[in-house]
C-alpha positions in Angstrom: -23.1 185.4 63.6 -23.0 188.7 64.8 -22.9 188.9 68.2 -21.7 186.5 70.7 -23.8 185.4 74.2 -21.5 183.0 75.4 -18.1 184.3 74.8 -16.6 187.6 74.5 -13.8 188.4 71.4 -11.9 191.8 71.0 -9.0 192.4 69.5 -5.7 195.0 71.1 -2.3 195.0 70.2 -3.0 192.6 67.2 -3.6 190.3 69.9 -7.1 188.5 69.8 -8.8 187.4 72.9 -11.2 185.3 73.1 -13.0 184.5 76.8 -15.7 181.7 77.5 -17.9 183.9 79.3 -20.4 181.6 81.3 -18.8 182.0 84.7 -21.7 181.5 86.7 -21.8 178.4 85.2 -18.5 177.9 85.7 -18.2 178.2 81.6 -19.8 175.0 81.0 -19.9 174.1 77.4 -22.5 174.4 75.4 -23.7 174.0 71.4 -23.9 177.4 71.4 -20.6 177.9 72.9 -19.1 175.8 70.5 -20.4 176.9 67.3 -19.4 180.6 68.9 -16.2 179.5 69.5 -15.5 178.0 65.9 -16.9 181.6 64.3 -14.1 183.2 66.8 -11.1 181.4 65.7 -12.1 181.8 61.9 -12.8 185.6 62.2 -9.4 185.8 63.8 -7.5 183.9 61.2 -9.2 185.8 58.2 -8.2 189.4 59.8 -4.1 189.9 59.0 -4.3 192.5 62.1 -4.7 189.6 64.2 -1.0 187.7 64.9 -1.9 185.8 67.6 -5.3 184.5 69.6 -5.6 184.1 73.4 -8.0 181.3 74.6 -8.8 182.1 78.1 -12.3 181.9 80.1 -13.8 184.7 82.3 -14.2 184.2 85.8 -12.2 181.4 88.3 -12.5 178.5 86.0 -12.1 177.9 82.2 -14.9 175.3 81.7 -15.8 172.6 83.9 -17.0 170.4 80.7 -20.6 169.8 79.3 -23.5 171.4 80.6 -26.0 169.1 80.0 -28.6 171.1 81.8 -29.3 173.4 78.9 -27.5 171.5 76.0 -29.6 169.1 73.7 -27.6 167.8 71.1 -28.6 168.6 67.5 -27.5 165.4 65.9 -29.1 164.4 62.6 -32.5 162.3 62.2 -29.9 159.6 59.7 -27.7 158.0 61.6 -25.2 157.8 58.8 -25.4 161.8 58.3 -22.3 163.1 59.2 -22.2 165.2 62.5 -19.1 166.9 64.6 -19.4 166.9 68.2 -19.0 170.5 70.0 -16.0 169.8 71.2 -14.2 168.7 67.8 -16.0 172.0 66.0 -13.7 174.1 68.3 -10.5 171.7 68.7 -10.4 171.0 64.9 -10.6 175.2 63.9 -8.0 175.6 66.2 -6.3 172.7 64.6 -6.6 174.3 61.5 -5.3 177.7 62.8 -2.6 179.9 60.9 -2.2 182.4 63.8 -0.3 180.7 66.8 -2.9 180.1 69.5 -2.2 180.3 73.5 -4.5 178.9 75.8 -4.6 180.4 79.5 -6.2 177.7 82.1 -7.1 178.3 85.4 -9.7 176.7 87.7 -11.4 173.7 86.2 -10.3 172.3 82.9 -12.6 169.4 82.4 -14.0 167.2 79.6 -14.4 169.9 76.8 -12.5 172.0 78.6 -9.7 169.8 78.8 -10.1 168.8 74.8 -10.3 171.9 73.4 -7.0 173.4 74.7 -4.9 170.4 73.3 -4.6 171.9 69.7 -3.0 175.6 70.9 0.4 175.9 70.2 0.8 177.4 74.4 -0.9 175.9 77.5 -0.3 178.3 80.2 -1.8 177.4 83.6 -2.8 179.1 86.8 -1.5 177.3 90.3 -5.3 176.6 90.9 -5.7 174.3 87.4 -7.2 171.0 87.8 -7.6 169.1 84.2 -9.7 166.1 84.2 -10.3 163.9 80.9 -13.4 162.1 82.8 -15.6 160.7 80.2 -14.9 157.0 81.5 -16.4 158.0 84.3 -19.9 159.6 82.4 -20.3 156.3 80.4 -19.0 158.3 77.4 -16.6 158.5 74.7 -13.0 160.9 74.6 -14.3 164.2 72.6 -12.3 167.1 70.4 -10.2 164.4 68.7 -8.4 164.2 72.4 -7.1 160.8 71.3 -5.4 162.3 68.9 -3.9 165.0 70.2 -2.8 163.9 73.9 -0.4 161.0 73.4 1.3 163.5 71.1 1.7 166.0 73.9 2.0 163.7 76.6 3.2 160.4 75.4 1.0 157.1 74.8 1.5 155.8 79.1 0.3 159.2 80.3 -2.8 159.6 77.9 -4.2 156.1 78.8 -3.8 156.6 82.3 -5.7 159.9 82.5 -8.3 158.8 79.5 -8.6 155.3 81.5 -9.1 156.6 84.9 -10.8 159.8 83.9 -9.1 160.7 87.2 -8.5 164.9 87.9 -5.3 165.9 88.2 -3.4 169.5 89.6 -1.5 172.0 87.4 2.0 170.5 88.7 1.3 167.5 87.2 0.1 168.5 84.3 3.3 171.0 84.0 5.5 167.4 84.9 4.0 165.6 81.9 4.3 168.5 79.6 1.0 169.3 79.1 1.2 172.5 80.0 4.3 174.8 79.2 4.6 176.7 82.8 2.5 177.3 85.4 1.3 180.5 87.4 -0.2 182.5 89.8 -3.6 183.1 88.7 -3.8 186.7 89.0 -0.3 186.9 87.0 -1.6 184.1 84.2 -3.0 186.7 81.5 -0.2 188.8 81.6 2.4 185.9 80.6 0.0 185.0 78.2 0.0 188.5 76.7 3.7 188.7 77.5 4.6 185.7 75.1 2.2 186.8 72.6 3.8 189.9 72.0 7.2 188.4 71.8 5.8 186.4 68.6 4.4 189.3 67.0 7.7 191.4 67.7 9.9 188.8 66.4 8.4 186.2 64.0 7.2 186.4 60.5 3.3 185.4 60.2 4.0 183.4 56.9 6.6 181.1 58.8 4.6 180.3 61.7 1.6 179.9 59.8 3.3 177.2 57.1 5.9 175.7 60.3 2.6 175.3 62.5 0.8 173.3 59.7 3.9 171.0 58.7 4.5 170.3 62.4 0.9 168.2 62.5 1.0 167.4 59.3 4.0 165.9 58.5 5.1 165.0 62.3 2.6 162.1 62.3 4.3 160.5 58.8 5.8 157.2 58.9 9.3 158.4 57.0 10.6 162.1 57.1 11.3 161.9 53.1 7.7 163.4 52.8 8.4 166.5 55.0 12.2 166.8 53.4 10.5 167.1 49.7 7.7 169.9 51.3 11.1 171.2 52.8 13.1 171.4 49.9 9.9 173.0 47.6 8.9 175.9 50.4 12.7 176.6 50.9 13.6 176.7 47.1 11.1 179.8 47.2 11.1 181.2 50.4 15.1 182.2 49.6 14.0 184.5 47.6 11.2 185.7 49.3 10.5 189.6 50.6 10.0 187.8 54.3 13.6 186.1 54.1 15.4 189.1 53.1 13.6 191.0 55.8 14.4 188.6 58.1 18.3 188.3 57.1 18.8 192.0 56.8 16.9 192.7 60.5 19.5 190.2 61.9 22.5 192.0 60.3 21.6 195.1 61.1 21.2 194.4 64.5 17.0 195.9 64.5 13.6 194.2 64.7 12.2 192.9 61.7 9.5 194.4 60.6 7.9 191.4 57.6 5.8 192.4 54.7 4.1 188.7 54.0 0.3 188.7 55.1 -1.4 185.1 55.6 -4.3 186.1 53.8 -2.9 186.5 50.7 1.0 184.9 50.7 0.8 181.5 52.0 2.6 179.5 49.6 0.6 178.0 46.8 1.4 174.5 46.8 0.8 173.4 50.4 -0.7 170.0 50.0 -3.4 170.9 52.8 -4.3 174.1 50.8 -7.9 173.2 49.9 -9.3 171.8 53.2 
């Protein structure tokens, strides 16, 4: 996939943006879209002079949901073939993500467009955001693994209500329940986005988020924490050692920004047990 006709990508500051870019169409969601989206988020993880990604759409609105005016769904011929819904193939590379992701809402944040921001690690939104998880209300099913991720931002009693009711609901709201980590005005929105993404890059070691990132979905849905003390115990036995952990101790005594020497593309520890997926 060389080019893109649905969203735009560019990377400044070793910040990556990328920008649903159907705003005519109020960045409805398409296949194409999706399958763009997916080739976005992997490019940006591969390239080490990315630290962090902005998800953002162009226009007054991030994506008003499905637009089934253009979109025919290429689902397999065998019923039993396996087949990921657009949604999921954008939620579940984001999921997978070793760069921090931040997700900058404005306008209308419905259906997909309310699924596929659940897996960044921000949710920034403009006053004018209105989310809406409405598939009750198309005779459909909840998309983008939304069922999954939700009750863990939200709690179980606010997911079912907005999955059940498929009712909209403003940016205040969304800020009260903690979907969303602060709200503002929309012409202000990119530049807090941009303004927290540089404080990770200036102050955070790419290795730790990427491995702390992982282990918080990984190990935060176990039954007992003695899983995520063992991974604990292994990664901290090694990182003590580590270039990135001296950097990071001798910045802080010396009183200077750290400046860490561990790349994701090539020092991720070894034994992670999600390694190979």
């Amino acid at each position: 996939m060389d080019t893109y006709s649905e969203i735009l990508y560019s990377v400044s500051d070793r910040i990556a943006t990328v920008s649903l870019n159907r705003p005519d169409e109020r960045n409805g969601y398409t296949l194409r879209m999706a399958d763009e989206l997916a080739h976005a988020f992997d490019r940006a993880d591969r390239d080490d002079d990315v630290r962090v990604v902005v998800l953002t759409g162009t226009g007054e609105h991030f994506c008003a949901g499905l637009d089934m005016s253009v979109t025919e769904f290429d689902t397999p011929d065998d019923p039993e073939a396996e087949w990921a819904e657009p949604a999921g193939r954008c939620s579940m590379r984001i999921f997978a993500m070793n760069k921090p992701v931040i997700a900058a809402i404005r306008g209308a944040a419905v259906g997909a467009g309310a699924t596929i921001i659940l897996p960044a690690d921000y949710r920034l939104a403009a006053t004018d955001a209105r989310f809406g998880y409405v598939f009750s209300r198309r005779g459909i099913y909840a998309e983008g693994a939304s069922t999954w991720f939700l009750p863990r931002l939200v709690g179980m009693g606010c997911a079912l209500d907005w999955m059940i009711s498929g009712r909209a609901f403003d940016a205040a709201e969304a800020l009260s329940a903690g979907l969303v980590h602060s709200v503002h005005e929309p012409e202000h929105l990119l530049d807090k986005a941009y303004q927290l993404a540089r404080t990770i890059i200036a102050t955070t070691a790419p290795v730790s988020v990427a491995v702390i990132r992982q282990m918080l979905y990984r190990t935060g849905a176990l039954d007992s924490p003695y899983p995520a003390h063992r991974l604990d115990s292994r990664l901290s036995a090694a990182a003590l050692t580590s270039a990135d952990a001296r950097e990071g101790f001798d910045s802080f005594r010396q009183r200077r920004a750290p400046a860490f020497p561990g790349r994701v593309s090539s020092d991720l520890p070894d034994h992670l047990p999600w390694g190979n997926e």
